[in-house]
VEXNUDO-707397 format. One line per 8 residues: their letters; for each residue x negated, y negated, z of N, C-alpha, C, CB. Coordinates in steps of 0.02 Angstrom, whole numbers, plus 32768, in hexadecimal, padded with zeros to 4 digits. Atoms other than C-alpha are relative to their C-alpha. Glycine has a CB too. Layout:
// VEXNUDO-707397
a) X,Y,Z,X,Y,Z,X,Y,Z,X,Y,Z  ...
// end
This chain:
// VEXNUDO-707397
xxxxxxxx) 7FF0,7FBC,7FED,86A7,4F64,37DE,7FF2,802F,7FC5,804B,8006,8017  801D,7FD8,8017,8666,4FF7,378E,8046,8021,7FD8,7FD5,8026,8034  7FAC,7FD9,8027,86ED,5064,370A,8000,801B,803F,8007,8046,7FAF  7FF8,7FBD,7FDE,86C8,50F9,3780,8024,7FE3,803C,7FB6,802C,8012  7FC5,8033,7FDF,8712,5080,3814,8037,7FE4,7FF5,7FF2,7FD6,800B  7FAB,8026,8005,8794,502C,37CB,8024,8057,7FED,8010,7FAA,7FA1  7FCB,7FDB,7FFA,87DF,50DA,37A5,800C,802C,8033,8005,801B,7FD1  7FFF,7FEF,7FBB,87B6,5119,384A,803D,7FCF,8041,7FAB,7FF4,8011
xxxxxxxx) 7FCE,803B,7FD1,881E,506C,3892,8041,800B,7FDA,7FE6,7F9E,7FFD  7FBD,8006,8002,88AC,5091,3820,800E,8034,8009,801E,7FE9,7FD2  7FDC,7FA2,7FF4,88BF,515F,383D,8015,7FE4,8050,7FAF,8063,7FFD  7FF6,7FFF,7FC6,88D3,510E,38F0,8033,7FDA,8009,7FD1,7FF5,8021  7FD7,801F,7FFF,8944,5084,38DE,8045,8011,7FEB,7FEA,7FDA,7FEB  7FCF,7FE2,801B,89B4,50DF,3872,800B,8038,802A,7FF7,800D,7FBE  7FE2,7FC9,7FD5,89B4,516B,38ED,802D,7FFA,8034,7FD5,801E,801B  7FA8,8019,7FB4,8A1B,5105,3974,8043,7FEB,7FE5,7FF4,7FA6,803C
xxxxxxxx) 7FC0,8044,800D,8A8B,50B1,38F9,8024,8044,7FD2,7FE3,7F97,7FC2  7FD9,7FEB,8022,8AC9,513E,3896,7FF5,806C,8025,7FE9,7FDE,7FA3  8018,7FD4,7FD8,8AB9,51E9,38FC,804E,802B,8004,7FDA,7FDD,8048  7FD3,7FC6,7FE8,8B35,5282,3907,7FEA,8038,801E,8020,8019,7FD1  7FFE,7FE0,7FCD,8B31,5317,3967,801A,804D,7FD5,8032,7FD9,803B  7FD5,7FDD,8023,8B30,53CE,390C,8016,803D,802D,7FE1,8014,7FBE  7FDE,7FD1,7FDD,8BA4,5454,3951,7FD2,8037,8018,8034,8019,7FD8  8021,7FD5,7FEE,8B66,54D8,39B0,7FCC,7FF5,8022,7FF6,801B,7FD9
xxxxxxxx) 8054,8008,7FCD,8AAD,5491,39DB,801A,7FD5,801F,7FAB,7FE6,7FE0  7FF0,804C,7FCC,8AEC,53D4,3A0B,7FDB,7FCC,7FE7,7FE8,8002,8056  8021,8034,801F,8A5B,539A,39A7,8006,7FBF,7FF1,7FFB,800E,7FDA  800B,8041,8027,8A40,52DE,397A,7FFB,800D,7FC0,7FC6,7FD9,8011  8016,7FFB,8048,8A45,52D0,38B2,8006,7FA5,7FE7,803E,803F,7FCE  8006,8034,8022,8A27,523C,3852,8022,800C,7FCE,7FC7,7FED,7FF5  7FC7,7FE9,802F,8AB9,5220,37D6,8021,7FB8,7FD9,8042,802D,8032  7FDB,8034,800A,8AC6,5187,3787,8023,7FFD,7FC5,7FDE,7FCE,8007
xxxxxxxx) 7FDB,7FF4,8036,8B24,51AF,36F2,8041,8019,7FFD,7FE2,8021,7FE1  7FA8,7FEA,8013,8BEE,51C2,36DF,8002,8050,7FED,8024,7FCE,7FAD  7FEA,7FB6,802D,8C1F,5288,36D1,800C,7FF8,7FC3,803E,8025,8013  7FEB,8004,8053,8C77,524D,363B,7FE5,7FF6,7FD7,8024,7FDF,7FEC  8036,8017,802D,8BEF,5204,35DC,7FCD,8044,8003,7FDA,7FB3,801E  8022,7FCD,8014,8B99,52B1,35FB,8025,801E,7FF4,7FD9,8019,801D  7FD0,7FC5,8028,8C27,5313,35C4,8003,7FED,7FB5,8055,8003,801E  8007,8012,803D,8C36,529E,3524,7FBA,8025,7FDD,8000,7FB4,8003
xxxxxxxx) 803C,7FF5,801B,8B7B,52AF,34FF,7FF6,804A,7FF4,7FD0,7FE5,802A  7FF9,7FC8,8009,8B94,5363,351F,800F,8035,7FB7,8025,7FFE,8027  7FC9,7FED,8043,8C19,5377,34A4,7FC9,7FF5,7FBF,8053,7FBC,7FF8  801C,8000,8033,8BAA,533E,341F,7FC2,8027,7FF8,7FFA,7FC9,7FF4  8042,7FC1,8002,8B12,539F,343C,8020,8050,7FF4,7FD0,8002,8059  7FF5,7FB8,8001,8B70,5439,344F,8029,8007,7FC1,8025,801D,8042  7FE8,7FF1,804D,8BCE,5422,339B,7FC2,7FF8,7FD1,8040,7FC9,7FE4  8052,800F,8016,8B27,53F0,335E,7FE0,8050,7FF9,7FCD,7FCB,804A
xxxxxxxx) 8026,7FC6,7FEB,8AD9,5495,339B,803C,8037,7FCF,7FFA,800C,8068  7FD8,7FA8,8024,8B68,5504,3357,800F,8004,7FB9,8054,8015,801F  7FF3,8015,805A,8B6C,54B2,32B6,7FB2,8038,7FE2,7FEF,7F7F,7FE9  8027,7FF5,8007,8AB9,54DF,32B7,7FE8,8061,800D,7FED,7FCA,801E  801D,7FB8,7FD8,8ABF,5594,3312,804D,802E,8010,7FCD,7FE7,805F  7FB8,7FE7,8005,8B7C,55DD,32DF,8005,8032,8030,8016,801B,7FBB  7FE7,7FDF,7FC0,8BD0,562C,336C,8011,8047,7FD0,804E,7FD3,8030  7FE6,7FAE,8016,8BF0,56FB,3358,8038,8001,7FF4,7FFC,8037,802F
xxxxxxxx) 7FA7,7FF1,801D,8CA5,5722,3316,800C,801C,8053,8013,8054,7FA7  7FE3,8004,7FBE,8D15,5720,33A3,801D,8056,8007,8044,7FBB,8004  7FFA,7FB0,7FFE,8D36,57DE,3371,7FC2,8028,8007,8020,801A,7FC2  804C,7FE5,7FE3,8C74,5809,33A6,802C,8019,803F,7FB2,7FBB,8012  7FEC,7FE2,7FBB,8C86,5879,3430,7FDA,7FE5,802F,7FF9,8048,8008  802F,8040,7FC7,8BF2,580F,3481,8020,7FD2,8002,7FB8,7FDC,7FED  7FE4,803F,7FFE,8C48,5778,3466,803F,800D,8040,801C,7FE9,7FAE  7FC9,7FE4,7FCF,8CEF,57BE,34BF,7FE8,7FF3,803D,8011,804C,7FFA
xxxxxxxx) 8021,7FE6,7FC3,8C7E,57F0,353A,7FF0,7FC5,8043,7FB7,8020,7FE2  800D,802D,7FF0,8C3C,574B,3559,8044,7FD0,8016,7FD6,7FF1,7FD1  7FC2,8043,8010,8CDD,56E3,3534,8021,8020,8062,8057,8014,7F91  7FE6,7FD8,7FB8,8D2B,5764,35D4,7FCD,7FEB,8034,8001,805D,7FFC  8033,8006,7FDC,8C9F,574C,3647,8005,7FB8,800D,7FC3,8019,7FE3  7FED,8063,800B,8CB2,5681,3628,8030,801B,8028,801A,7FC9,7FA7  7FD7,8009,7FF8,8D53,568E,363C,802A,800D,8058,800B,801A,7FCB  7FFD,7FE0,7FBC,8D57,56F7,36F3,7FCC,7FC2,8039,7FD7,805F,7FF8
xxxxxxxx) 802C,802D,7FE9,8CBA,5680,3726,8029,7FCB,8011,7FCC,7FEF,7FD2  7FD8,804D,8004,8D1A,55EA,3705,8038,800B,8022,8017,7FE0,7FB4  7FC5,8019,7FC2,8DBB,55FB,377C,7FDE,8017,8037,8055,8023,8000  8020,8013,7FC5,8D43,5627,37F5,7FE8,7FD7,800C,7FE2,8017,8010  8023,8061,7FF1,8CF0,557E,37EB,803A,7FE2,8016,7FE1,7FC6,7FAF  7FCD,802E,7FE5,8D87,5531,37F2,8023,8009,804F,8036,8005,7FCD  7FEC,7FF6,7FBD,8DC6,559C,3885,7FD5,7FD2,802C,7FFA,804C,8013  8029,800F,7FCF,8D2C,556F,38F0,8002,7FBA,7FFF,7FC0,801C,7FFB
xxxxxxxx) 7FF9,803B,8006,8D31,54C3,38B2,8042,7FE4,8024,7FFB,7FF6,7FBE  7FCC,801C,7FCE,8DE9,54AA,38EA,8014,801A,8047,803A,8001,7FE0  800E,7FE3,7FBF,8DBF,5509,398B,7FE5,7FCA,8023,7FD2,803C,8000  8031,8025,7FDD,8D3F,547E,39B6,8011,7FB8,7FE4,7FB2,801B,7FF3  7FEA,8037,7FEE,8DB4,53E9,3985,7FBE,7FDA,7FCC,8006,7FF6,805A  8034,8018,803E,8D28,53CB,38E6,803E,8011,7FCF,7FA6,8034,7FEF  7FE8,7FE7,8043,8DA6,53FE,3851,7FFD,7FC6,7FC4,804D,801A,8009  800C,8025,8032,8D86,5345,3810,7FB6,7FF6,7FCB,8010,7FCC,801F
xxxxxxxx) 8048,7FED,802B,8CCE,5367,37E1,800E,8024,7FBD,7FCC,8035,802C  7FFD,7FDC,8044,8D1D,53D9,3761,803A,7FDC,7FCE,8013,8054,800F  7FCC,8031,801E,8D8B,5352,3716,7FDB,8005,7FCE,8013,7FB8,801B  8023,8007,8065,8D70,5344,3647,7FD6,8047,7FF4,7FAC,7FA8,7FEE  801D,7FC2,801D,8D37,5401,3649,802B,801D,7FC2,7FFC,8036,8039  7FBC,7FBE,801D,8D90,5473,35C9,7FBD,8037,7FD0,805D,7FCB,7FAB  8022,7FB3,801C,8D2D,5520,35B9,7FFB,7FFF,7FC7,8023,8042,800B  8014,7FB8,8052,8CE8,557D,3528,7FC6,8018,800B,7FF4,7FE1,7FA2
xxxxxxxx) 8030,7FC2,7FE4,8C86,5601,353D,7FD7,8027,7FA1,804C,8051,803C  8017,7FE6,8025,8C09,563A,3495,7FD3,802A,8009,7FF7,7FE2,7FE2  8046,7FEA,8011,8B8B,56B0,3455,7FE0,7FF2,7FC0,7FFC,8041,8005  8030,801F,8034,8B09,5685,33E2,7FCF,8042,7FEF,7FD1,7FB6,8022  802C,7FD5,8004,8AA5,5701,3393,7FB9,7FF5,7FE9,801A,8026,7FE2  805D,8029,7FEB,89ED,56D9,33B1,7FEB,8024,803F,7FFE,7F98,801B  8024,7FC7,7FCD,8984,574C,340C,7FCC,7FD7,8031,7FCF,8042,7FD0  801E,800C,7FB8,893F,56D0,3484,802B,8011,8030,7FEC,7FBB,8010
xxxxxxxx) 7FE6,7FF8,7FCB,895E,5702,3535,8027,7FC5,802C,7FD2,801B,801C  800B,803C,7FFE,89BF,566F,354E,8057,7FFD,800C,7FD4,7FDB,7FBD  7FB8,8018,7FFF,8A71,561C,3595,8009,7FC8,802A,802D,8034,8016  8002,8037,7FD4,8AA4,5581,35CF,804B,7FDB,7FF2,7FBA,7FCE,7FF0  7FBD,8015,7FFA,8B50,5511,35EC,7FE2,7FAC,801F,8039,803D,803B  7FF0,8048,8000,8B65,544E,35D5,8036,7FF7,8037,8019,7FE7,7FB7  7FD2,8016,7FD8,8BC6,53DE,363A,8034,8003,7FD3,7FF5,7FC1,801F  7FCA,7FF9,8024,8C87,53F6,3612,7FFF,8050,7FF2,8000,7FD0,7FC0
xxxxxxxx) 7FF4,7FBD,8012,8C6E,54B0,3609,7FEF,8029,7FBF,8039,8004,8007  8024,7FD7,8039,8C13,54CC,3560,7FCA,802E,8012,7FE1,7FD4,7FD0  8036,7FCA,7FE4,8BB8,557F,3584,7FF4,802B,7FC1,801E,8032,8044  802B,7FE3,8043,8B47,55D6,34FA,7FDC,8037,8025,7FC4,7FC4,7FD5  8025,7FC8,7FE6,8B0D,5689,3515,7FE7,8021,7FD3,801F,8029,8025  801F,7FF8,8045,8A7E,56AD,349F,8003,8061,800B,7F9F,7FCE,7FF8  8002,7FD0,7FFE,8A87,575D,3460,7FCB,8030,801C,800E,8003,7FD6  803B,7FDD,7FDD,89D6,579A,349B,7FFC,7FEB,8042,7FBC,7FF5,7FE0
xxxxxxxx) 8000,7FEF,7FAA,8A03,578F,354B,8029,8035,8010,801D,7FC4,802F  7FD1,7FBD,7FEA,8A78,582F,3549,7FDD,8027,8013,802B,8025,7FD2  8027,7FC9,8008,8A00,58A2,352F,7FEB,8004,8063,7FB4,7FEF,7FB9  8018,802A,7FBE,89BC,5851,35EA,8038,8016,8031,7FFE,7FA4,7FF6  7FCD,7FF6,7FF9,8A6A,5852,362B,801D,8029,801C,800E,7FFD,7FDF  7FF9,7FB2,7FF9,8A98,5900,360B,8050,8012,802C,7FB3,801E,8033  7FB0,7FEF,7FE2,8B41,58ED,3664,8031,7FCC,8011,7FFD,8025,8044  7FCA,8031,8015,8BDA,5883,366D,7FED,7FD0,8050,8064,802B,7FF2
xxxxxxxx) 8001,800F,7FB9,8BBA,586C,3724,7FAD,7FBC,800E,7FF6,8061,802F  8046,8037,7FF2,8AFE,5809,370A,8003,7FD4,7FD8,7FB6,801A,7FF9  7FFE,8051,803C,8B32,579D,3672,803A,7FD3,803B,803B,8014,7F87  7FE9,802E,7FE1,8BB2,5764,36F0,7FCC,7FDF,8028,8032,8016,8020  8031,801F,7FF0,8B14,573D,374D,7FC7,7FCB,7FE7,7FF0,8024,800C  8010,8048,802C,8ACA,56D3,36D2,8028,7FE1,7FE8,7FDE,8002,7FCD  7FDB,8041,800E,8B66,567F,36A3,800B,7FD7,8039,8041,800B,7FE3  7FF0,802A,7FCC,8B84,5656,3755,7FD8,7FD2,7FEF,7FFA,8015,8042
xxxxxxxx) 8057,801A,7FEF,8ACE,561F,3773,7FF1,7FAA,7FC7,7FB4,805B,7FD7  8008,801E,8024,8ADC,55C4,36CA,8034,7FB4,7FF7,7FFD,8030,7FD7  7FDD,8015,800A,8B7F,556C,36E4,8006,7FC8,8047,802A,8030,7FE9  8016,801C,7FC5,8B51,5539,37A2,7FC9,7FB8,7FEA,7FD8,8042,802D  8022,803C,7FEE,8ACF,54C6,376D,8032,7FCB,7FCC,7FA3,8004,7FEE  7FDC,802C,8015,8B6E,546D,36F7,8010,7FDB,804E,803D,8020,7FD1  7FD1,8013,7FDF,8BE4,545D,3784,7FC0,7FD3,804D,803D,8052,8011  8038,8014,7FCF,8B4B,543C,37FA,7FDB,7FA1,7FEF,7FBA,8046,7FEF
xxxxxxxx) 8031,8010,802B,8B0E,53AD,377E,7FCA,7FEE,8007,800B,7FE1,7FE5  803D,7FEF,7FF4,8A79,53E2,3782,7FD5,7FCF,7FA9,7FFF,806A,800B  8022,8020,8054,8A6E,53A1,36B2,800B,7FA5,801D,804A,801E,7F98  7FF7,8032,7FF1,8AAA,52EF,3709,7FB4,7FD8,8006,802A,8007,8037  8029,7FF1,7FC3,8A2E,52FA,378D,7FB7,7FD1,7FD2,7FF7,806B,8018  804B,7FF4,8035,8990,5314,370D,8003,7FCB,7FC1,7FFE,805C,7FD6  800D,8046,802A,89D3,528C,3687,8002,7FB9,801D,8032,7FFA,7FCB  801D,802D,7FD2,89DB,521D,3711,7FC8,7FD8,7FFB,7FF6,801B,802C
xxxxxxxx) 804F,7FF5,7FD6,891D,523D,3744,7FE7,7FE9,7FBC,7FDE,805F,8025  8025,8018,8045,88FE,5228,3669,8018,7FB6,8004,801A,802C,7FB0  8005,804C,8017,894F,517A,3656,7FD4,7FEA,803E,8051,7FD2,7FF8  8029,800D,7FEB,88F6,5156,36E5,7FAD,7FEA,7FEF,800E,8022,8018  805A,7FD2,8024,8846,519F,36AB,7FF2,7FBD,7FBC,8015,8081,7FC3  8004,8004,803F,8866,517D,35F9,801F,7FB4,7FD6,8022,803E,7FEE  7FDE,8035,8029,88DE,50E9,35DD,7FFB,7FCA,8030,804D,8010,7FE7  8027,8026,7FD5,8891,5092,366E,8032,7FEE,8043,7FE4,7FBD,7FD7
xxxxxxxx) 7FC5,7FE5,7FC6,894B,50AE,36DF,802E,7FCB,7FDE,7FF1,7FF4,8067  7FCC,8020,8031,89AB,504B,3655,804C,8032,8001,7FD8,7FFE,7FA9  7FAA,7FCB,7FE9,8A74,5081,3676,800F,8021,7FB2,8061,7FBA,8021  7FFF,7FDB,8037,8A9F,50F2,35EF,801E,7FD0,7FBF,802A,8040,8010  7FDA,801A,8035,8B15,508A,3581,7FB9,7FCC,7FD1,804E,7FCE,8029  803B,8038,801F,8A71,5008,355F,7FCE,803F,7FD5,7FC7,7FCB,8050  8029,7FDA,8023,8A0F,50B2,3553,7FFB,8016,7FAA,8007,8030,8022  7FE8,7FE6,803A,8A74,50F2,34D0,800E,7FC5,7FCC,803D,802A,8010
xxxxxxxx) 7FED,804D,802E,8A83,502A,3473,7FC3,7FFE,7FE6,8016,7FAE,802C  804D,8009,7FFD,89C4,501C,3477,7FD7,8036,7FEA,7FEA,7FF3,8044  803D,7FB9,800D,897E,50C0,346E,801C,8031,8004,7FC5,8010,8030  7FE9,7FCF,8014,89E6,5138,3423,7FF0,804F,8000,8003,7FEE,7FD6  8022,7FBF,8007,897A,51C6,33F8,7FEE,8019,8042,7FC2,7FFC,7FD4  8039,8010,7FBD,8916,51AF,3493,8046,802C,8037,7FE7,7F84,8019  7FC2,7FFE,7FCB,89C9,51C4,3503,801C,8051,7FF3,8047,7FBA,7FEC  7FF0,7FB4,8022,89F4,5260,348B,7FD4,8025,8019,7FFC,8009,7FB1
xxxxxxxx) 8043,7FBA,7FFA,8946,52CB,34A7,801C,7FF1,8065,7F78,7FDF,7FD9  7FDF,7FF1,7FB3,8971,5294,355E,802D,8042,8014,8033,7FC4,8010  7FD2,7FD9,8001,8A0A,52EA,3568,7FFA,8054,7FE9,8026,7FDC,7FDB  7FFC,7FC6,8019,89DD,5372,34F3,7FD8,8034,803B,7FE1,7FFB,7FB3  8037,7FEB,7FE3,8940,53A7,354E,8009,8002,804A,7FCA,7FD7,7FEC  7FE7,7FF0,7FA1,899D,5396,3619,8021,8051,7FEF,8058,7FB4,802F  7FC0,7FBC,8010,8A19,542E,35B2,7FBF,804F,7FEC,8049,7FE1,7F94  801A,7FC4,801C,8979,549B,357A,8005,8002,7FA7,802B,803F,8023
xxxxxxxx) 8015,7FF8,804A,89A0,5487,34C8,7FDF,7FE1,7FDD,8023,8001,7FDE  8048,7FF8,802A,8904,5431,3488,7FE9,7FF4,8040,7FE4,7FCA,7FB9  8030,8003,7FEB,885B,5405,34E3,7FDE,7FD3,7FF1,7FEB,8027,7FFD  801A,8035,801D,882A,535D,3496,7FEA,7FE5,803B,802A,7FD8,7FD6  7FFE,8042,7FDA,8814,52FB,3526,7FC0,8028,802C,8057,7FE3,802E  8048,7FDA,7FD0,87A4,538A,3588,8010,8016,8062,7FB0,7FAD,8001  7FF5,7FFA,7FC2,880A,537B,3622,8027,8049,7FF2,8027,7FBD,8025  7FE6,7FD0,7FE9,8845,540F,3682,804B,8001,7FE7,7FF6,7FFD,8045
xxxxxxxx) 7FB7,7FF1,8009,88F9,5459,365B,8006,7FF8,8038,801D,803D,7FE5  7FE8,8014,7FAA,891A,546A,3720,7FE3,7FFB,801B,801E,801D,802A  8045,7FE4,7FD6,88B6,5464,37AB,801C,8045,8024,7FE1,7FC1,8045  7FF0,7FC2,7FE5,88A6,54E6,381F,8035,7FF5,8034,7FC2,8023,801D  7FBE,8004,7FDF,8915,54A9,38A2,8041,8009,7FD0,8003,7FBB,8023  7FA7,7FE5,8028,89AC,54A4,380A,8014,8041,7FFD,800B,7FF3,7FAD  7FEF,7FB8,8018,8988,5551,37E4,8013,8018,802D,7FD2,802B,7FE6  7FE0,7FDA,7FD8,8994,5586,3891,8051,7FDF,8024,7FC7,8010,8034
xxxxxxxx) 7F9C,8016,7FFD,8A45,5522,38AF,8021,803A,7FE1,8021,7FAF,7FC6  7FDE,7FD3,8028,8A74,5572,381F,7FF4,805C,7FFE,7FEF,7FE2,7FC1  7FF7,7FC5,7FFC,8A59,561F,3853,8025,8015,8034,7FCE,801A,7FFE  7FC6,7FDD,7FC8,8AB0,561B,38F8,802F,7FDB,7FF7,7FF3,8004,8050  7FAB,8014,8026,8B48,55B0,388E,7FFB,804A,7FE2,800D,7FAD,7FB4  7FEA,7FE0,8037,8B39,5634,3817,8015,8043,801B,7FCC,8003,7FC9  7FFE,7FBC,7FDC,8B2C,56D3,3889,8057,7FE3,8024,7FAA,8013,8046  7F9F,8016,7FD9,8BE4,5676,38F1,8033,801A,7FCD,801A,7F95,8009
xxxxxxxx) 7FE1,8009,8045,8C2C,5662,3836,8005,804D,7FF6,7FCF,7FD1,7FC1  7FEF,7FC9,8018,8C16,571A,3804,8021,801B,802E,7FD4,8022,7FEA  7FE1,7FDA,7FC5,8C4B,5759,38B6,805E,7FEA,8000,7FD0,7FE2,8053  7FAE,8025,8008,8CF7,56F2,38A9,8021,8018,7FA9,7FF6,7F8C,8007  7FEA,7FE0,804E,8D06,5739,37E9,8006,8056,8018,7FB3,7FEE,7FB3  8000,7FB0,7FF2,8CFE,57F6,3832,7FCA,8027,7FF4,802E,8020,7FDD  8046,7FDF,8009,8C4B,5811,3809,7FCB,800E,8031,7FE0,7FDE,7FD8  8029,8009,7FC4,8BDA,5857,388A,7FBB,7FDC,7FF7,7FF5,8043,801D
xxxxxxxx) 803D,8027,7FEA,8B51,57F0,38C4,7FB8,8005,7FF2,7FFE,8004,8038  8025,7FE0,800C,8AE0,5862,38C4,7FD4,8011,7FCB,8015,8018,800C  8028,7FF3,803D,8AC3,5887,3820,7FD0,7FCF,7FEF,8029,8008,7FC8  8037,8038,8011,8A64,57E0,3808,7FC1,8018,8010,800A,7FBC,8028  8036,7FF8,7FFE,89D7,5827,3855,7FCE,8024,7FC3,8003,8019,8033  8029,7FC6,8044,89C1,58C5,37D2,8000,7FD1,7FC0,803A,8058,7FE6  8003,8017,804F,89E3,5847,3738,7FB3,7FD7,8028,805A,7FBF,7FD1  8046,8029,7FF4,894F,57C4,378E,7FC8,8023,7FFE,7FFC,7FDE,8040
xxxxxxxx) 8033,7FD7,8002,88DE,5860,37A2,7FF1,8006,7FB8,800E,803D,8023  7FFB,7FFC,803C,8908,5876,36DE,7FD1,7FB2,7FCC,8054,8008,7FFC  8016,8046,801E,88DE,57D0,36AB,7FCE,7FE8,8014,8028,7FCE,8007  8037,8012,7FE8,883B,57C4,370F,7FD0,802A,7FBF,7FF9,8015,8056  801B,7FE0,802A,880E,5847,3694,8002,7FF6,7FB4,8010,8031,8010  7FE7,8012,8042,8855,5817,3602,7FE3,7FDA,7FD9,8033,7FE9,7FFF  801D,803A,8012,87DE,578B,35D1,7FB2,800A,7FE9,8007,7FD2,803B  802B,7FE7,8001,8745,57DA,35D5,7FC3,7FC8,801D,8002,801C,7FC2
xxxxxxxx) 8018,8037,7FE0,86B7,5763,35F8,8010,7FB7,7FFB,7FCB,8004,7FF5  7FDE,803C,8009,871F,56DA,35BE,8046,8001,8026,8009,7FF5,7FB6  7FD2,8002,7FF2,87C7,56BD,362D,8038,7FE3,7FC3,7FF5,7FE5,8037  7FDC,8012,8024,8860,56B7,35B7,8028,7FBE,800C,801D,802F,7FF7  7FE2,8033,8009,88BE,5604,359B,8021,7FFB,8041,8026,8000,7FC5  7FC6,801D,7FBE,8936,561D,3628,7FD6,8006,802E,804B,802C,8017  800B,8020,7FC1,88B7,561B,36A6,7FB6,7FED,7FFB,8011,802E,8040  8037,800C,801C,883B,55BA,3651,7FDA,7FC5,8044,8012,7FE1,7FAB
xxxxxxxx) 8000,8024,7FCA,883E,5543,36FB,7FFD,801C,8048,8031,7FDF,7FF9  8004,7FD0,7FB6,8865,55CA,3782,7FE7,804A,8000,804A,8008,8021  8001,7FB5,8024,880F,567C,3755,802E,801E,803B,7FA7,802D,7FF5  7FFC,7FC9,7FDC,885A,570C,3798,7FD9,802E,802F,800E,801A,7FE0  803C,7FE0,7FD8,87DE,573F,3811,8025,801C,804C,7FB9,7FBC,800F  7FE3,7FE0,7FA2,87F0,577D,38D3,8025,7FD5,8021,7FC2,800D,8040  7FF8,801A,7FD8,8810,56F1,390A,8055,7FD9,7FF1,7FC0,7FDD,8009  7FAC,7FFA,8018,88BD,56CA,38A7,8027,8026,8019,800E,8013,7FC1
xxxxxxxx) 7FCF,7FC2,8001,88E9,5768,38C4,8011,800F,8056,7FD5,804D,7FD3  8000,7FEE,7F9D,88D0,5768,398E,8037,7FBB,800D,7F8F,7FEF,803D  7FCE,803C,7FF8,893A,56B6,3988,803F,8023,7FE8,7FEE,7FB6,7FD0  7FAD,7FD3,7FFB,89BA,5723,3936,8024,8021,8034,8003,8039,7FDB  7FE2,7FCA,7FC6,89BF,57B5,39AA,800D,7FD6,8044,7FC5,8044,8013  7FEB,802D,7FE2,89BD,5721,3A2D,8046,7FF9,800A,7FEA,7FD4,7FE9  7FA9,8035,8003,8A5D,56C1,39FF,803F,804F,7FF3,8004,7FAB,7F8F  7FC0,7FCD,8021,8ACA,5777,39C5,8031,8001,8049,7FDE,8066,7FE2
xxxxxxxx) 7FD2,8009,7FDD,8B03,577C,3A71,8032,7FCE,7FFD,7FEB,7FFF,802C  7FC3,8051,8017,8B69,56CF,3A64,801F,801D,7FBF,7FCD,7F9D,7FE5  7FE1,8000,804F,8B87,5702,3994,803E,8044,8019,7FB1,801C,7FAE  7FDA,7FB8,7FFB,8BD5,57A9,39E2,8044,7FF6,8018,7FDB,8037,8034  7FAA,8008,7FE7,8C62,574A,3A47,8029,7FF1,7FD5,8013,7FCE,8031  7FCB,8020,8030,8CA6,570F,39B0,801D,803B,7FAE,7FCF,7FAC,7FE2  7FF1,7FCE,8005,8CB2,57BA,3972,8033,803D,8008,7FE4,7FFF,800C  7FB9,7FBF,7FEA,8D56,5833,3962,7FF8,802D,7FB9,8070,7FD4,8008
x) 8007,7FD0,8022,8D3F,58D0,390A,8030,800C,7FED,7FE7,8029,8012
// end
């Protein structure tokens, strides 16, 4: 049997034997890895990163900004989550909400609730109401695990579908760039940060998420119009997998009806 076959026979085998279901679409995901073992792994990448990329003083008025915005986001997850009889998916979370000052256009959130909001995405932003739109958006593909999902699909790929604990005995580094590279923070490996199906989960999680925080819906569209532009002939980091084009933006205006019931002004 050919590589390109045998990892074609195990993305399939492993798809019956380890398979969840993410909120909202209903999707099939491939998930063979313990939440907890991605919250651990989490944990260390994201002290790693801040060692490396010191968080703003918690007296930044951006930071505030951010830390609030988290903070409104996040009991709406949980609401919707213990609405829909999920609240154990968010077992071993415990929030924190940063900014980083680094002018890529750029934010993203680990499993367990580690969320990083790089400073050159405000400018983008422009109002309290669309960063809640990228924290949703950003925090949806945690609770979604969407980072599961995608290191899955790498030990698969990469470590040939070896269960993590051997991955990480055997091939340390190898298991690390995994991990790092499902989160967006490096690019070693060459694979995609999400696909496009994650991104669009994660926009009609993320559009629910702000609507249940008190943020209208709506606004997502004018920040996505922003960020189509923002990149110039290069699309910026956060949608280095899904641009911002028409066709995002018509899946938005799509789904707002549904994002709107969950909406009280």
């Amino acid at each position: 049997m050919t590589k390109r076959k045998l990892i074609v026979a195990l993305l399939f085998t492993t798809a019956f034997v380890a398979c969840e279901k993410v909120p909202i679409t209903g999707r099939k995901q491939l998930s063979l890895i313990p939440e907890s073992d991605m919250i651990n792994m989490s944990l260390t990448s994201y002290t790693d990163f801040l060692t490396k990329n010191p968080a703003a003083a918690a007296t930044d008025a951006d930071a505030k900004l951010v830390k609030k915005v988290g903070a409104n986001i996040q009991k709406a997850v949980e609401i919707f989550f213990k609405e829909k009889a999920l609240s154990s998916r968010l077992d071993g979370y415990k929030w924190e909400y940063n900014l980083v000052k680094d002018p890529t256009v750029n934010a993203w959130c680990m499993p367990g609730g580690k969320v990083v909001v790089y400073s050159g995405l405000l400018p983008v932003t422009q109002s309290e109401s669309a960063l809640a739109c990228v924290m949703g958006h950003e925090i949806a593909h945690a609770v979604a695990r969407h980072g599961n999902e995608r290191m899955s699909q790498g030990l698969v790929i990469q470590a040939g579908g070896a269960a993590l604990s051997t991955a990480l005995s055997q091939k340390p580094q190898l298991t690390q760039d995994i991990f790092n590279q499902s989160y967006g923070i490096t690019s070693q490996l060459g694979m995609l940060k999400y696909s496009r199906t994650h991104e669009s989960e994660a926009d009609k999680l993320g559009l629910v998420f702000m609507a249940l925080a008190g943020y209208n819906p709506n606004d997502a569209v004018g920040f996505w119009e922003r960020m189509a532009k923002s990149g110039g002939n290069k699309p910026p980091e956060i949608l280095s997998t899904h641009p911002s084009d028409e066709t995002r933006i018509n899946d938005i205006k799509a789904f707002l009806p549904e994002a709107l019931k969950y909406y009280k002004k």
